[in-house]
ROSE-4610 file (N, C-alpha, C; in Angstrom, 1 decimal, always signed):
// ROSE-4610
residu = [X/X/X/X/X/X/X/X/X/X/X/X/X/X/X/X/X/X/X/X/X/X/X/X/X/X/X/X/X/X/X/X/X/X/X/X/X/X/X/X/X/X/X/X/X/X/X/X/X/X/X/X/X/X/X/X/X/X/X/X/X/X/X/X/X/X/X/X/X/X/X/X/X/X/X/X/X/X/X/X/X/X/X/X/X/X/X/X/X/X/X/X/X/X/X/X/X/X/X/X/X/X/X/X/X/X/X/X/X/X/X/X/X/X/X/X/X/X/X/X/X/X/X/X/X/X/X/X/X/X/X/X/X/X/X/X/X/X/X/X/X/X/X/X/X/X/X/X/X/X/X/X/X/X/X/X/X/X/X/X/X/X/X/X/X/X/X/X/X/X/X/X/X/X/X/X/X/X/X/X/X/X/X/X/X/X/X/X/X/X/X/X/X/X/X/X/X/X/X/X/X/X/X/X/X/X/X/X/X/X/X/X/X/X/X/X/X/X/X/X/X/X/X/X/X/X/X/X/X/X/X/X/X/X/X/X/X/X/X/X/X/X/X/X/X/X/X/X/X/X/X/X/X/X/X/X/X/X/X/X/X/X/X/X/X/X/X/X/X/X/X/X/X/X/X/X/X/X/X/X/X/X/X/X/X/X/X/X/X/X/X/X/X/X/X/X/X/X/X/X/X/X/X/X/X/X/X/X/X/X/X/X/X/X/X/X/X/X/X/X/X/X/X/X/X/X/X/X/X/X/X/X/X/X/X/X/X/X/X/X/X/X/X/X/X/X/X/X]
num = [1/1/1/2/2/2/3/3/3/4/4/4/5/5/5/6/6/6/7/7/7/8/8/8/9/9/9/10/10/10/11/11/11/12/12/12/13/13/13/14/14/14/15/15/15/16/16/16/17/17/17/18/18/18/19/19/19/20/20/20/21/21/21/22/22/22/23/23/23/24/24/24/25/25/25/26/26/26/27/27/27/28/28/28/29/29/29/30/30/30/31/31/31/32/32/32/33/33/33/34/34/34/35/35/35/36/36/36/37/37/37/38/38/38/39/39/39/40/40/40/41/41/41/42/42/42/43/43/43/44/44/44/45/45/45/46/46/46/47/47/47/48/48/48/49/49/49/50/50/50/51/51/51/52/52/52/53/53/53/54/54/54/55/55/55/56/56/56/57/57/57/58/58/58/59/59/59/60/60/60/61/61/61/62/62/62/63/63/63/64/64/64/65/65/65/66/66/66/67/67/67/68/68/68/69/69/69/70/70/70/71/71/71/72/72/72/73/73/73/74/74/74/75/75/75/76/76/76/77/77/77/78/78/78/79/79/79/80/80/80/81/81/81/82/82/82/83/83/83/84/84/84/85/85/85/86/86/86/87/87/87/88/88/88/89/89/89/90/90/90/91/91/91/92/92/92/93/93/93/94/94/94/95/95/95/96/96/96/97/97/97/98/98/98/99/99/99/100/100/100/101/101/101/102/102/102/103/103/103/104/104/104/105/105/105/106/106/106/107/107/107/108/108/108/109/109/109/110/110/110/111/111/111/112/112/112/113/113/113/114/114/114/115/115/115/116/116/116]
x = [+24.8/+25.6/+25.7/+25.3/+24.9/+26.9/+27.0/+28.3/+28.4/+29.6/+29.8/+30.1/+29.9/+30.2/+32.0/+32.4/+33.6/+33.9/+35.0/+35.5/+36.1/+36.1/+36.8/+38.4/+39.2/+40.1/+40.6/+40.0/+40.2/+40.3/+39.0/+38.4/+40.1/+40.2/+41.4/+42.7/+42.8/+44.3/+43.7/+42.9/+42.8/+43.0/+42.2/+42.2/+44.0/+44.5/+46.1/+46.8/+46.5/+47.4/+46.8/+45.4/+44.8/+45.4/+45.8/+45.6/+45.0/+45.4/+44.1/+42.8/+42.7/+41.2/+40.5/+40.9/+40.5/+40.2/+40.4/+40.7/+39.6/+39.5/+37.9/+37.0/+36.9/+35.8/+35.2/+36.2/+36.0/+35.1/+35.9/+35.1/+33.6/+33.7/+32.3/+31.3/+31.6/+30.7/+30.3/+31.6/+31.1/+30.0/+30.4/+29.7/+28.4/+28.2/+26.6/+26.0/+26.6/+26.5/+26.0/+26.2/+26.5/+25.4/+24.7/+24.8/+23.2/+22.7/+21.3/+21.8/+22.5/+23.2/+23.5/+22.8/+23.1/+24.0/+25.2/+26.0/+25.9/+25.7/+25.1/+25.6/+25.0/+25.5/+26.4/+26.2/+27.3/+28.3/+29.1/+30.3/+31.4/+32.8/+33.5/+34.5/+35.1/+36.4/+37.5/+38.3/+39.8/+40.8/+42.0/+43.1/+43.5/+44.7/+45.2/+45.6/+46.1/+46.9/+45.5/+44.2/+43.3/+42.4/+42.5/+41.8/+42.3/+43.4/+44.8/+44.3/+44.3/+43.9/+42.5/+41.6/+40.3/+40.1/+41.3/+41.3/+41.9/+43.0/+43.4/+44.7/+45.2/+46.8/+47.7/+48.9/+49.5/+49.9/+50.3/+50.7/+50.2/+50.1/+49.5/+49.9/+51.3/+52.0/+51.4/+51.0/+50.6/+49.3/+48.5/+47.6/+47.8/+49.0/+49.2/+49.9/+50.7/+51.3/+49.7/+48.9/+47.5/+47.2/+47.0/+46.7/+45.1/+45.2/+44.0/+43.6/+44.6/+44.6/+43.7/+43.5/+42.3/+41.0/+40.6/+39.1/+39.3/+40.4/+40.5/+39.8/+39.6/+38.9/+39.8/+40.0/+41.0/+40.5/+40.9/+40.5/+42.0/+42.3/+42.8/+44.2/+44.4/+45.8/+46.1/+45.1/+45.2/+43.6/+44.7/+43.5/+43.1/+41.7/+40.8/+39.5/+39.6/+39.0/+37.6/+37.1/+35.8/+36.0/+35.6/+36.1/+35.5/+33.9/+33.6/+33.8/+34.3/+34.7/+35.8/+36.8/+38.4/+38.3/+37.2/+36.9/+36.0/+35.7/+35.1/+36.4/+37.0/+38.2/+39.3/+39.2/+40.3/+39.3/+38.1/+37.3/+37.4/+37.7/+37.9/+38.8/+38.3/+39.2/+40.5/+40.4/+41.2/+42.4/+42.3/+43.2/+43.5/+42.8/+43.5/+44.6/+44.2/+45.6/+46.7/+46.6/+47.3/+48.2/+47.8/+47.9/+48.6/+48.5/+49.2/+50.3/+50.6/+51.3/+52.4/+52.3/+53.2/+53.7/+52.6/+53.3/+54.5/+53.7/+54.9/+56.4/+56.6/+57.7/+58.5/+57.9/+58.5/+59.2/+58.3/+58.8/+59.8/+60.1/+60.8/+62.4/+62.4/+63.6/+63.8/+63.3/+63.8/+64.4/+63.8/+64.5/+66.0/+66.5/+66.9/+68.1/+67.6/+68.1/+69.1/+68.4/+69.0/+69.9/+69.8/+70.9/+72.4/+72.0/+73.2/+73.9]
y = [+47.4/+46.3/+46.2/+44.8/+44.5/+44.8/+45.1/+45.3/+43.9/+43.3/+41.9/+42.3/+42.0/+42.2/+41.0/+42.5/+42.4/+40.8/+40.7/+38.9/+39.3/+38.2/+38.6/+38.5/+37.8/+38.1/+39.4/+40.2/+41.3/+42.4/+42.6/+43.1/+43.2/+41.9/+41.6/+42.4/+42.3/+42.8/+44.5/+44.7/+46.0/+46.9/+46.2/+46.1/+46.7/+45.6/+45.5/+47.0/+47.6/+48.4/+49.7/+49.9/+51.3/+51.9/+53.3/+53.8/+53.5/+53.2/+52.8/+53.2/+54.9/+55.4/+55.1/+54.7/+53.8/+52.6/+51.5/+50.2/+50.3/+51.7/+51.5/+51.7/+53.0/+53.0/+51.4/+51.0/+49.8/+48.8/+48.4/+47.6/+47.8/+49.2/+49.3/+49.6/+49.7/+49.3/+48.4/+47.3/+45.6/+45.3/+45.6/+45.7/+46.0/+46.9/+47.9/+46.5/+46.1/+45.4/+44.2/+43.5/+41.8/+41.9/+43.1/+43.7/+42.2/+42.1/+41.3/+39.8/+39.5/+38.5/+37.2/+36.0/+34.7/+34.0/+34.1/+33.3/+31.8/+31.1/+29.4/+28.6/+27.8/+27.3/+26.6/+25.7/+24.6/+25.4/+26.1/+26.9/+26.0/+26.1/+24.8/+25.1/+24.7/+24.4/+25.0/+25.6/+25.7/+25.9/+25.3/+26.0/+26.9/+27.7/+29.2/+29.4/+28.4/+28.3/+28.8/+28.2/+28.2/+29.9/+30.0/+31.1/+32.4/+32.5/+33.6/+34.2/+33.6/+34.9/+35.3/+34.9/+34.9/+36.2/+36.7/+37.5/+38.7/+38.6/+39.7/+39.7/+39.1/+38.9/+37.9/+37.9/+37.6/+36.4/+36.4/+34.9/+34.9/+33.2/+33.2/+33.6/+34.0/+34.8/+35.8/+36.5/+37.7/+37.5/+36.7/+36.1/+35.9/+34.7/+34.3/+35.2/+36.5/+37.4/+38.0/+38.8/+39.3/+38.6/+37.1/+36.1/+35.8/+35.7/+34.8/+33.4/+33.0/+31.4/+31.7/+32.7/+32.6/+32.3/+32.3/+32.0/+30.4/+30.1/+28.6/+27.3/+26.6/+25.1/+24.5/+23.6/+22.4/+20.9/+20.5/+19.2/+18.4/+17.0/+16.7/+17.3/+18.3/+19.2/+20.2/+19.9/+21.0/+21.7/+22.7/+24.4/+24.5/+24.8/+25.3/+26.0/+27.0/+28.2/+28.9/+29.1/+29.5/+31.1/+31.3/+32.5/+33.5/+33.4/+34.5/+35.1/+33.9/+33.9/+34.8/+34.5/+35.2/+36.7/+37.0/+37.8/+38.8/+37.9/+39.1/+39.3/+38.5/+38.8/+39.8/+39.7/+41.0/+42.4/+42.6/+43.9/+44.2/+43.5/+43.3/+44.5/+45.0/+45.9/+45.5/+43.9/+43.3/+42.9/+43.0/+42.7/+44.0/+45.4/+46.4/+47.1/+46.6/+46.6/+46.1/+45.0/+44.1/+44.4/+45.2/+45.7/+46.9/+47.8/+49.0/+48.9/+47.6/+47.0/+46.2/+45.5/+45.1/+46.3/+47.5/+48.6/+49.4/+49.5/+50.2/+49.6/+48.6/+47.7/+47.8/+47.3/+47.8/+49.0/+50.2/+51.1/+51.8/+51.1/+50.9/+50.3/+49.3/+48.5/+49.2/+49.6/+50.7/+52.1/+52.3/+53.7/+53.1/+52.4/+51.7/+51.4/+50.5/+50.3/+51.7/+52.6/+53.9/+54.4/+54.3/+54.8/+54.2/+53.1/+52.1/+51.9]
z = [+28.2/+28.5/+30.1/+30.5/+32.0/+32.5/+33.8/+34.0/+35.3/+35.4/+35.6/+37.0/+38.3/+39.4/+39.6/+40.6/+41.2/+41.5/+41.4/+41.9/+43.2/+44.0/+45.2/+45.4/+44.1/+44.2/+44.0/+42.6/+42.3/+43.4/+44.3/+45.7/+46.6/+46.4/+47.8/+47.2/+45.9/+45.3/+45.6/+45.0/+45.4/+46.7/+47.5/+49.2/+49.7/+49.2/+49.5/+49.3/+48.2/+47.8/+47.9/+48.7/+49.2/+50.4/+50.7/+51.9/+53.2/+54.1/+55.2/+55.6/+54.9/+55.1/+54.1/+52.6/+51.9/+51.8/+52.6/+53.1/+54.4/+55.1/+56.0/+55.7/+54.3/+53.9/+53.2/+52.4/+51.6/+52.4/+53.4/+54.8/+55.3/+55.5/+55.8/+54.5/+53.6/+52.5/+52.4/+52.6/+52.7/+53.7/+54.9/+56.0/+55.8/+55.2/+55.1/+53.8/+52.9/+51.8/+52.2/+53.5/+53.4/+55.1/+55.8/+56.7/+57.3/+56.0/+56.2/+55.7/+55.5/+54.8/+56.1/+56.0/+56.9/+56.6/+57.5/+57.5/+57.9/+56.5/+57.0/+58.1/+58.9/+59.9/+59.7/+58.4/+58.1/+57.6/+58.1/+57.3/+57.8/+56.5/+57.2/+58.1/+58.3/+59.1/+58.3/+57.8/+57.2/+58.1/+57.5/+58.2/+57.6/+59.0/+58.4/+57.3/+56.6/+55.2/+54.2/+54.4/+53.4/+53.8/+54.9/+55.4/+55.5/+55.3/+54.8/+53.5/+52.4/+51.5/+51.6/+51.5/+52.1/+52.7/+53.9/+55.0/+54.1/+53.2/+52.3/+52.9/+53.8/+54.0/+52.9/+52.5/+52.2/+53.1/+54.3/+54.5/+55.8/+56.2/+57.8/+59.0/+58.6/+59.6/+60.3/+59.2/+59.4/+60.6/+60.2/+61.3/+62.3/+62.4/+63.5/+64.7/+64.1/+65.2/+65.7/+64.8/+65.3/+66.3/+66.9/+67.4/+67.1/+66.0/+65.2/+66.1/+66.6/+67.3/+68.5/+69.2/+70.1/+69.3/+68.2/+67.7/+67.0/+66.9/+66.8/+67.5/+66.6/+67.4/+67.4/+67.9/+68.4/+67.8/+66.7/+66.5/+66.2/+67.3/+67.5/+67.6/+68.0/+68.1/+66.8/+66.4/+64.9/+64.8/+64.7/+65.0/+63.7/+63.5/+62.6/+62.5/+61.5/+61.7/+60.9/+61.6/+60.6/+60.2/+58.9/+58.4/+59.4/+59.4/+59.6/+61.4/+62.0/+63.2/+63.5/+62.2/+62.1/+62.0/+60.4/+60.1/+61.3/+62.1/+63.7/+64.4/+64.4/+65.5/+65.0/+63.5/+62.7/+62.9/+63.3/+63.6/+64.9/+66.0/+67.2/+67.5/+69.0/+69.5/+70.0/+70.5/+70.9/+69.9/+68.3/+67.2/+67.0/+66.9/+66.7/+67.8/+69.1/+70.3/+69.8/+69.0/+69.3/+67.9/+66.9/+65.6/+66.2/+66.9/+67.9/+67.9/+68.7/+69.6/+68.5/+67.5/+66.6/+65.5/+65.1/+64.9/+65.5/+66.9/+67.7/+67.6/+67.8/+68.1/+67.1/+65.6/+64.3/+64.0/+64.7/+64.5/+65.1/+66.5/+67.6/+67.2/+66.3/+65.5/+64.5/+63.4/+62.7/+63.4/+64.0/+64.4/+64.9/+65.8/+66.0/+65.0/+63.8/+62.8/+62.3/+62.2/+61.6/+62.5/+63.6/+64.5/+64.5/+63.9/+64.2/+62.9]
């Protein structure tokens, strides 16, 4: 019996609830997987709202502190985003600073939190 390949929603739910050294290996399997793979030229436009689960976040928030909005186009005052553009900028050294940087802080207000 042929075995049915993975859905991407399934992929994403899973993603969510692994450890983080689990969650890199996963990535770069994709990576190694998709590695010869053309990303068509005509790819569309979405906004954050559409390109948010896609990404494996839960809401566009979560994007928008990362500052996803630097890989944004501007058509007529509303930003829209090509996945695989977003999907470079969440591998970016520049998003995991910035991923540092919104950790530290949190963890900054909790301590915080507990003191008080």
């Amino acid at each position: 019996m042929k075995e049915t390949p993975p859905t991407l929603e399934a992929f994403l739910a899973r993603y969510a609830t692994e450890p983080a050294d689990i969650k890199q290996a996963m990535l770069a399997a994709g990576m190694k997987a998709t590695a010869g793979v053309e990303i068509p030229e005509d790819e569309p436009y979405l906004s954050l709202t559409e390109v948010t689960p896609k990404t494996g976040y839960r809401h566009y928030t979560a994007l928008w502190r990362l500052g996803v909005k630097t890989v944004a186009e501007n058509f007529g005052g509303r930003p829209r985003y090509k996945l695989s553009k977003v999907l470079a900028f969440l591998r970016s050294a520049e998003c995991q600073r910035r991923r540092a940087e919104l950790r530290h802080r949190r963890q900054e207000r909790e301590k915080k939190a507990v003191k008080a």
